[in-house]
C-alpha positions in Angstrom: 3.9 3.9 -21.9 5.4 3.5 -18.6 3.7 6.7 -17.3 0.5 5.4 -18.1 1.3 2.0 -16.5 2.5 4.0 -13.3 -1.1 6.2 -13.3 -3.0 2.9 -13.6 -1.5 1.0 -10.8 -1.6 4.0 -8.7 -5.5 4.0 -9.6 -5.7 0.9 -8.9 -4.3 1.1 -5.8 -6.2 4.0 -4.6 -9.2 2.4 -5.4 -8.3 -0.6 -3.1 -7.5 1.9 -0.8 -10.9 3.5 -0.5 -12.6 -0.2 -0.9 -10.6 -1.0 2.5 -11.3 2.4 3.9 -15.5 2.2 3.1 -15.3 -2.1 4.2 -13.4 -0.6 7.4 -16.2 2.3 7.9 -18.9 -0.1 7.9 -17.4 -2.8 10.4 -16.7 -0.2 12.8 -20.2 2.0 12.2 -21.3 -1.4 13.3 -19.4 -2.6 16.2 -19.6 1.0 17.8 -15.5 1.1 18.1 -13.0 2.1 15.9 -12.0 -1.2 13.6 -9.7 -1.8 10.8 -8.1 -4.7 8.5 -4.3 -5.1 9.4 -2.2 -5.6 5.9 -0.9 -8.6 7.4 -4.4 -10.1 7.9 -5.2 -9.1 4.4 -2.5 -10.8 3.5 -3.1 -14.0 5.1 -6.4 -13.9 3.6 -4.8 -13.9 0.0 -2.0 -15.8 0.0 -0.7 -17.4 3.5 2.7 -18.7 2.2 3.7 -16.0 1.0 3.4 -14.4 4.0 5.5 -17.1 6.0 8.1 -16.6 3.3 8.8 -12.8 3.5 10.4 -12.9 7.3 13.3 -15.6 6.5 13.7 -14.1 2.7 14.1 -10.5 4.2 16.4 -11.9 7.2 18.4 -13.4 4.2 18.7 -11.2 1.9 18.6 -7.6 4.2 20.0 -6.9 7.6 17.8 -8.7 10.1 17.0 -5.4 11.8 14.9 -4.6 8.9 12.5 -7.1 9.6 11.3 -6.2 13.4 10.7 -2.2 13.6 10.3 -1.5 9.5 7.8 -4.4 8.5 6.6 -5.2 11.4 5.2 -2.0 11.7 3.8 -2.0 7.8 2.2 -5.1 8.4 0.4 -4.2 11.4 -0.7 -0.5 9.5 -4.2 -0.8 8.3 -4.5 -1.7 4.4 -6.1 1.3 3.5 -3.4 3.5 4.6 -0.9 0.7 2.8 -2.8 0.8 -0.4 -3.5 4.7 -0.6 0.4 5.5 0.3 1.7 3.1 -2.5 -0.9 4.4 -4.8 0.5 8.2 -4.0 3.8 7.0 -5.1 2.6 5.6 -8.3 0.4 8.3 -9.0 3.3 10.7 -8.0 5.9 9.2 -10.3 3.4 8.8 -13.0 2.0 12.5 -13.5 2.5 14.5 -16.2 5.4 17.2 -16.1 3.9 20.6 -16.0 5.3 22.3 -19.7 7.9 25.4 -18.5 6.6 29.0 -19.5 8.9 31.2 -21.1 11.4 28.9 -21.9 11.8 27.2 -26.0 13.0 23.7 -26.1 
C-alpha cells in the first residue's frame, strides 16, 4: 500500500517535472536565451502566503542558518530539477526489492 502510494507520488512528480522542463524549453526556444521557472516563483504563483509563512516558521522551528544558504538556494533552483529530484526519492523509496537468488526464505 504504502509502496504503491510512494511510486505514484514519485510519478506524479516526475511528470510535473518534465511539464516544467518542456514549458521551460519552449520559453527559452523562444526568447533565444537560456530561461527557467524559479520554485519560488512557482510557488508564489500557487499559493503566496504560504510562501511568506515558510521563512519565520523555519527560523522558529530550525536553526536560522538553515534558512539563507539551504532554502534559499532550493527556492531559487528551477522547478523541474525540484520536482524531478523529489520524484527520484519517491520513486527510489517506492521500488520493488529485487527477490535474492540462491537464498530460501
Amino acid at each position: 500500500m504504502f509502496r504503491f502510494l510512494f511510486r505514484m507520488l514519485g510519478l506524479l512528480c516526475m511528470a510535473a517535472a518534465f511539464v516544467f522542463l518542456i514549458y521551460d524549453g519552449t520559453k527559452s526556444i523562444a526568447a533565444n536565451a537560456l530561461v527557467y521557472t524559479k520554485l519560488s516563483e512557482f510557488w508564489t504563483l500557487v499559493h503566496a502566503a504560504s510562501l511568506a509563512q515558510l521563512e519565520p516558521y523555519i527560523k522558529q522551528h530550525a536553526t536560522p542558518a538553515l534558512w539563507d544558504p539551504v532554502t534559499i538556494t532550493i527556492l531559487d533552483a528551477p522547478t523541474f530539477v525540484v520536482f524531478g529530484i523529489i520524484g527520484g526519492v519517491f520513486l527510489l523509496i517506492g521500488r520493488r526489492k529485487k527477490p535474492l537468488i540462491g537464498y530460501a526464505r
